[in-house]
Backbone as CSV, one residue per row, in Angstrom:
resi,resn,N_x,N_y,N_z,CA_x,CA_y,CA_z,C_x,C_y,C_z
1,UNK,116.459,-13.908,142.526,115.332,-12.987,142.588,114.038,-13.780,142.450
2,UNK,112.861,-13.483,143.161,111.774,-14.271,143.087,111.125,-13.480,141.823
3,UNK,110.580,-14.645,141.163,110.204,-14.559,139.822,108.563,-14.946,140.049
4,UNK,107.698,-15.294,141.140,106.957,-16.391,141.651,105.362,-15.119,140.939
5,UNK,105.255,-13.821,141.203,104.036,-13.211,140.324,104.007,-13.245,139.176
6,UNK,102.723,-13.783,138.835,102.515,-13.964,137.724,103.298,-13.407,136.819
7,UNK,102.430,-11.881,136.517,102.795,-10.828,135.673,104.590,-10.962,135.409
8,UNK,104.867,-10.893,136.731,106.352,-11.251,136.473,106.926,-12.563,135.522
9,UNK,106.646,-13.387,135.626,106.843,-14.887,135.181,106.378,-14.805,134.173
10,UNK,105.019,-13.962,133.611,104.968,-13.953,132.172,105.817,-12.884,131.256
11,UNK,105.815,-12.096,132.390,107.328,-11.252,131.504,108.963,-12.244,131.491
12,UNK,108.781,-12.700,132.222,110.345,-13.581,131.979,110.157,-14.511,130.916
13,UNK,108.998,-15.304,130.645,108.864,-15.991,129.544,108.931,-15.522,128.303
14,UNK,108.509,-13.991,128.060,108.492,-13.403,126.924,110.246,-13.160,126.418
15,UNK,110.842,-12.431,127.572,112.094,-12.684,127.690,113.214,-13.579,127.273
16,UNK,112.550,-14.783,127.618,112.948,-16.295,127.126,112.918,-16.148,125.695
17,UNK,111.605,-15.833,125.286,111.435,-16.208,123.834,111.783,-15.278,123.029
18,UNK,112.026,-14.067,123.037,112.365,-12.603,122.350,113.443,-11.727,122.527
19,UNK,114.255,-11.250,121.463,114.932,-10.524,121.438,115.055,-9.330,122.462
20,UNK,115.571,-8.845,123.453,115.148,-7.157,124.110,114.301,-6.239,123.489
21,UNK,114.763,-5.956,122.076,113.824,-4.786,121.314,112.516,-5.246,120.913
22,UNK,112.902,-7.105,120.344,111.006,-7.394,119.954,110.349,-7.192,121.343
23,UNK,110.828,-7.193,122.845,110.232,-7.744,123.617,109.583,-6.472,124.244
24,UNK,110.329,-5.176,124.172,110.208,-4.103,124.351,108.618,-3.394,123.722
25,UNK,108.731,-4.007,122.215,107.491,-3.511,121.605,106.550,-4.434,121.293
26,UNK,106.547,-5.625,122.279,105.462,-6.349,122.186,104.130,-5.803,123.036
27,UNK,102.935,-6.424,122.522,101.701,-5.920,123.015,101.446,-6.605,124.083
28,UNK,101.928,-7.431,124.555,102.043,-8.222,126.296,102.772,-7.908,126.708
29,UNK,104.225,-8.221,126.186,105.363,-7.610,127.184,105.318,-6.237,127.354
30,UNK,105.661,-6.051,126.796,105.828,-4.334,126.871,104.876,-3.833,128.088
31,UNK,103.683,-3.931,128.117,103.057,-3.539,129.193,103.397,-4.139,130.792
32,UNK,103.876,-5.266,130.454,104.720,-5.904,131.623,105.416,-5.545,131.767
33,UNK,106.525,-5.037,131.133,107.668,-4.699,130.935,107.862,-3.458,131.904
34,UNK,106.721,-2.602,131.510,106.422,-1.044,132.168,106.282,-1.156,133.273
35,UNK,104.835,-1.935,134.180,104.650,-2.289,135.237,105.633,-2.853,135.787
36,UNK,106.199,-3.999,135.871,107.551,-4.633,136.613,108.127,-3.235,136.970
37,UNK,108.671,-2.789,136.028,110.257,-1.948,136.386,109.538,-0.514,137.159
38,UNK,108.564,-0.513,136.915,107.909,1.090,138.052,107.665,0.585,138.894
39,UNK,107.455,-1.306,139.651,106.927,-1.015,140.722,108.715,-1.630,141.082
40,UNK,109.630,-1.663,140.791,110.738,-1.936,141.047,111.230,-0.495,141.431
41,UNK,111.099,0.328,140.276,111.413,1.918,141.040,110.501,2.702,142.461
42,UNK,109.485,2.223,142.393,108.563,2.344,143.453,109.118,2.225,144.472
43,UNK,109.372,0.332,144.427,109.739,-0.200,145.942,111.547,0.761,146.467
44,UNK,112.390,1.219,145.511,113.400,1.643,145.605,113.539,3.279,146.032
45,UNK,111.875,3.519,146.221,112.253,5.352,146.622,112.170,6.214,145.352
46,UNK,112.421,5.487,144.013,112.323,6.243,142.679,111.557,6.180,141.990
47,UNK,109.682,6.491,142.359,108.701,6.367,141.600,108.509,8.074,141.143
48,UNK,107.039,7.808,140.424,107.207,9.281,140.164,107.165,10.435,140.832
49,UNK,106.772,9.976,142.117,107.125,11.050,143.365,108.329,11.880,143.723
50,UNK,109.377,10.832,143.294,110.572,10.865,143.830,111.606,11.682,142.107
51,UNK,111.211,11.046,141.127,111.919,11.213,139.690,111.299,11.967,139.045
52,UNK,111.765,12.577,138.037,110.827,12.835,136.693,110.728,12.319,135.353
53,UNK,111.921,11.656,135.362,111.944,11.125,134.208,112.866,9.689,133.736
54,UNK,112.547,8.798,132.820,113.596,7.942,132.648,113.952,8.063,131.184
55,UNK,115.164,7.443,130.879,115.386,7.282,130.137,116.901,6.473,129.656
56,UNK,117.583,6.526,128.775,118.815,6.004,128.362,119.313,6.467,126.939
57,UNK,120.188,5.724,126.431,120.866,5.863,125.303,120.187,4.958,124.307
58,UNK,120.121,5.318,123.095,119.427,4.158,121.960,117.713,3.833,121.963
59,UNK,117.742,2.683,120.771,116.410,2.639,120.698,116.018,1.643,121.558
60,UNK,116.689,1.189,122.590,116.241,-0.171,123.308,116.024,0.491,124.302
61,UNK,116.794,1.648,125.249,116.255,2.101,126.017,115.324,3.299,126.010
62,UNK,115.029,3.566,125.257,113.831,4.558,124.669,112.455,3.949,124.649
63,UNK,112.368,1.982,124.151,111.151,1.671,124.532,110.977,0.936,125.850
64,UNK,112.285,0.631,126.575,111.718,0.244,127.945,111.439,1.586,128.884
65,UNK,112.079,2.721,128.069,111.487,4.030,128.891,110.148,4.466,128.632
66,UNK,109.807,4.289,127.089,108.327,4.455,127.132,107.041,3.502,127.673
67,UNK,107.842,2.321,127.573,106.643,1.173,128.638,106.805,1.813,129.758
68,UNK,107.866,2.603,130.848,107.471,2.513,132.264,106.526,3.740,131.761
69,UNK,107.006,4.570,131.285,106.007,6.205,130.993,104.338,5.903,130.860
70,UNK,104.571,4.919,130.111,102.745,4.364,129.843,102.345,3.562,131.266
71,UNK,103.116,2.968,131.799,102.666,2.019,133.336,102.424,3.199,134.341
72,UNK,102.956,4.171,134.392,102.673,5.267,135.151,101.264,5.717,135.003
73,UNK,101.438,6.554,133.514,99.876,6.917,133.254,99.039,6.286,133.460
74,UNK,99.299,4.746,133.310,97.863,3.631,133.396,97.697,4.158,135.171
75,UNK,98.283,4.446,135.913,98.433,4.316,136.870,97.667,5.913,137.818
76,UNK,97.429,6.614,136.803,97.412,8.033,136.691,98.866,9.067,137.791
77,UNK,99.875,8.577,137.328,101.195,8.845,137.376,101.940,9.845,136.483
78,UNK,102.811,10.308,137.002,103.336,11.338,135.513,105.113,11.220,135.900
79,UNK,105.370,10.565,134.326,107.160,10.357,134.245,107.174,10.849,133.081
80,UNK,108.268,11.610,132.756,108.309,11.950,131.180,109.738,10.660,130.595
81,UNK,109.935,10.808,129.629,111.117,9.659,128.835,111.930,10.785,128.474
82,UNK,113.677,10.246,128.418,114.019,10.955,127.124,114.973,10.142,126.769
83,UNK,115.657,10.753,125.475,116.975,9.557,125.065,117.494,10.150,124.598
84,UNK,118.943,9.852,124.772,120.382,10.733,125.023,120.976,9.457,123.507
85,UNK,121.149,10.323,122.421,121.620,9.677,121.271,122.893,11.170,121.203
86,UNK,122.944,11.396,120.407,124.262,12.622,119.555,123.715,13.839,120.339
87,UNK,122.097,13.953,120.748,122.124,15.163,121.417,120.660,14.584,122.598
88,UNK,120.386,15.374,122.766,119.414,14.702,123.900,118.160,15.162,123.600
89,UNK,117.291,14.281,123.623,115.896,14.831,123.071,115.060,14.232,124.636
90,UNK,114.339,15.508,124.701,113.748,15.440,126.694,113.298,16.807,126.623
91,UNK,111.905,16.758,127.643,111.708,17.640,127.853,112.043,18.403,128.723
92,UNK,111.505,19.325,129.329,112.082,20.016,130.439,112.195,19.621,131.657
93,UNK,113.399,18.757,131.638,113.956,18.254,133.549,114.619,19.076,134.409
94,UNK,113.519,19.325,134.830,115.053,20.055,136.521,115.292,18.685,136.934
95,UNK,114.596,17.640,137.789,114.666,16.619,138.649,115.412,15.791,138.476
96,UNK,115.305,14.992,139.477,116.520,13.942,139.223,115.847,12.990,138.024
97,UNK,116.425,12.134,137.811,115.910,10.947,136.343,116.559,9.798,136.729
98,UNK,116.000,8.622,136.163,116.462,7.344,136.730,117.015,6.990,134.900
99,UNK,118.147,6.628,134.646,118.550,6.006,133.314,118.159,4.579,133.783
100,UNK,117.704,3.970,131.790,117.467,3.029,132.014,117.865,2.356,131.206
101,UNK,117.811,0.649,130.863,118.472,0.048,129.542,118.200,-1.581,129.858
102,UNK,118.323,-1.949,129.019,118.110,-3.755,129.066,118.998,-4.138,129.752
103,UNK,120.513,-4.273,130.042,121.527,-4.656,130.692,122.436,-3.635,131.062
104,UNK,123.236,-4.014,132.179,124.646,-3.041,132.134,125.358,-3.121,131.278
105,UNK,125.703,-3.950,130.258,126.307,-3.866,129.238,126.064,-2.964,128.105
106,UNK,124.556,-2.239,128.384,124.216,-1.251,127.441,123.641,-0.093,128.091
107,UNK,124.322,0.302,129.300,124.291,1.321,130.047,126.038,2.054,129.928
108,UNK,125.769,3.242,128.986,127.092,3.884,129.273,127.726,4.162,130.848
109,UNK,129.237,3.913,130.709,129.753,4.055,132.044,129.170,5.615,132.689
110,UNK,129.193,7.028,131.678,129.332,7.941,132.155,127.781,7.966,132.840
111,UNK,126.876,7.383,132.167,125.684,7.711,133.259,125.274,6.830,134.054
112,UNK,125.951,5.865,133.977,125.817,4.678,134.977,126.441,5.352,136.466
113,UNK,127.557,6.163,136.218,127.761,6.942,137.857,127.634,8.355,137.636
114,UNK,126.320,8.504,137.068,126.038,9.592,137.597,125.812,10.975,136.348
115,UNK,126.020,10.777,135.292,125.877,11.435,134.359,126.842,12.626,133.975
116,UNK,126.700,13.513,133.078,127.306,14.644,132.643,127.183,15.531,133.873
117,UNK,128.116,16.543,134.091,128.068,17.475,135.088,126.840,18.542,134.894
118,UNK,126.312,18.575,133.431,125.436,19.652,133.663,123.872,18.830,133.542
119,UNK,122.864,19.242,133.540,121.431,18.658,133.063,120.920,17.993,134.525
120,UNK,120.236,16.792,134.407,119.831,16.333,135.297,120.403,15.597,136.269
121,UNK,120.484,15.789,137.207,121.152,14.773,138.613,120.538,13.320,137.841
122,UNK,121.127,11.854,137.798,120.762,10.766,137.822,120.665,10.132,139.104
123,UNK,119.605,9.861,139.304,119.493,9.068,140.791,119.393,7.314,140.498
124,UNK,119.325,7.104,139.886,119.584,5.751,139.664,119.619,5.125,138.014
125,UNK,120.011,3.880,138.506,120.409,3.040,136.794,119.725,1.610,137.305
126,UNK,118.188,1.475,136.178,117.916,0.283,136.287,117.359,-0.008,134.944
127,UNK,118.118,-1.636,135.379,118.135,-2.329,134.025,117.217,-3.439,133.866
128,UNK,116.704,-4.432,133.286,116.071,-5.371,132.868,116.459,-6.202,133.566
129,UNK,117.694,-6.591,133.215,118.819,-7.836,133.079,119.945,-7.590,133.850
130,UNK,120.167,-7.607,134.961,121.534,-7.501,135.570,122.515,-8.370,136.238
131,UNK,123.970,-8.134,136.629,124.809,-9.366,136.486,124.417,-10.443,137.538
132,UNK,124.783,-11.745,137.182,124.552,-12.734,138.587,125.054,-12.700,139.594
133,UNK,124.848,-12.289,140.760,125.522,-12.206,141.966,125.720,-10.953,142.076
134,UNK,125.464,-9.820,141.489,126.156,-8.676,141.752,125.557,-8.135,143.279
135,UNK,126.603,-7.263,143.492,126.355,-7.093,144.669,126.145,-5.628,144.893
136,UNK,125.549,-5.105,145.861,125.040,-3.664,146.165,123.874,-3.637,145.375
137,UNK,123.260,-4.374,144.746,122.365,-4.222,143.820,120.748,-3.205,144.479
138,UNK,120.585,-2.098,144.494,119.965,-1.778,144.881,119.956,-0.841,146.331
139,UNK,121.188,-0.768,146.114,122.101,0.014,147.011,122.683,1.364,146.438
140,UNK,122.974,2.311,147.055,123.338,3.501,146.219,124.822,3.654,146.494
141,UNK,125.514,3.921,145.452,126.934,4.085,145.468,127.234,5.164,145.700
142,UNK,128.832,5.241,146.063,129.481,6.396,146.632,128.830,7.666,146.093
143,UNK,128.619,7.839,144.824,128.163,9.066,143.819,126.516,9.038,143.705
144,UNK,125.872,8.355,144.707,124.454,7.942,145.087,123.868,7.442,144.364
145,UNK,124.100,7.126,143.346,123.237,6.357,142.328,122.882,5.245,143.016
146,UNK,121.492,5.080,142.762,120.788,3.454,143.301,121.306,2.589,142.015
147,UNK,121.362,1.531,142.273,121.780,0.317,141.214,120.310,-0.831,141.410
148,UNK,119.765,-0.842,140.210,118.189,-1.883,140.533,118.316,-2.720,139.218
149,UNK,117.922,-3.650,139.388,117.879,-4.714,138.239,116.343,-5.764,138.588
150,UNK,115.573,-5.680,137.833,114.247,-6.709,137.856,114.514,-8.383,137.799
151,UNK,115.646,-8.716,136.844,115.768,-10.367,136.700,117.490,-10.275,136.976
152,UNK,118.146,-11.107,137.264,119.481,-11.569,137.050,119.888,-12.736,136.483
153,UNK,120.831,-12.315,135.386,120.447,-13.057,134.617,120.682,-14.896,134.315
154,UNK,120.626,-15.707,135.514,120.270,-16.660,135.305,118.829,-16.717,135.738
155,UNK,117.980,-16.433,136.319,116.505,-15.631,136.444,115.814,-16.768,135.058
156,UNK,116.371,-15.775,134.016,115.889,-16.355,132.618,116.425,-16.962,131.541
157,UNK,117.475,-18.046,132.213,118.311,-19.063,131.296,118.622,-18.965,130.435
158,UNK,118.116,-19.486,129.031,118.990,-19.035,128.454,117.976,-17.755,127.395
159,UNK,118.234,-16.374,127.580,117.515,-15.991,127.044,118.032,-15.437,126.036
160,UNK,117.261,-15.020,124.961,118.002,-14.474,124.006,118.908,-13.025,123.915
């Protein structure tokens, strides 16, 4: 993956140096963090035109959902967040929603294709960090989910 814009390259460095969650609520990254992955949903058909909302499971994907939510607004954009812990805290979605999370490794299987039968259609799963070489990446699977990933992860060596 070309890493070669700036903004980008200074988000991979932060990456380098920080945990997912410090990196999530840092006052540089984080705003990088937001921008990258909306104009990644952008280029994929799933900006806020297209979605209403992102979100995931836990507190890691709760703040890479609230950095894209704030990259929107900077943007004068409108995405709402939510996060699916023991019960689901979100506001009112009809629309489809893009789940989100630092890696596939911390993307549950069930909403990775596609979610619970009732609530919101998931139209895609994008992550931070996704596998090397994977393939279809950004492609929508049988159950339509788009699959998007910003770095892979030799991208950012050895990161923490």
């Amino acid at each position: 993956m070309d890493i070669n814009d700036a903004p980008k390259a200074r988000l991979a460095d932060h990456l380098r140096e920080l945990d997912p969650l410090t990196a999530t609520l840092h006052r540089e990254a984080a705003p990088l963090l937001g921008h990258a992955m909306l104009d990644l949903l952008e280029e994929a058909g799933l900006g806020p035109g297209n979605i209403e909302a992102v979100g995931g499971e836990g507190p890691l994907a709760l703040a890479i959902a609230t950095a894209i939510l704030h990259a929107a607004a900077a943007r004068g954009q409108y995405l709402d967040a939510f996060l699916i812990d023991d019960a689901v805290a979100r506001p009112a979605i009809d629309g489809p929603v893009v789940v989100v999370g630092f890696d596939s490794a911390r993307v549950p299987g069930e909403l990775a294709a596609g979610g619970p039968d009732e609530g919101p259609k998931v139209a895609g799963v994008a992550v931070v960090v996704g596998a090397a070489g994977a393939e279809d990446v950004g492609a929508a699977g049988g159950d339509g989910v788009v699959e998007l990933a910003l770095f892979e992860a030799p991208d950012l060596g050895e990161a923490k």
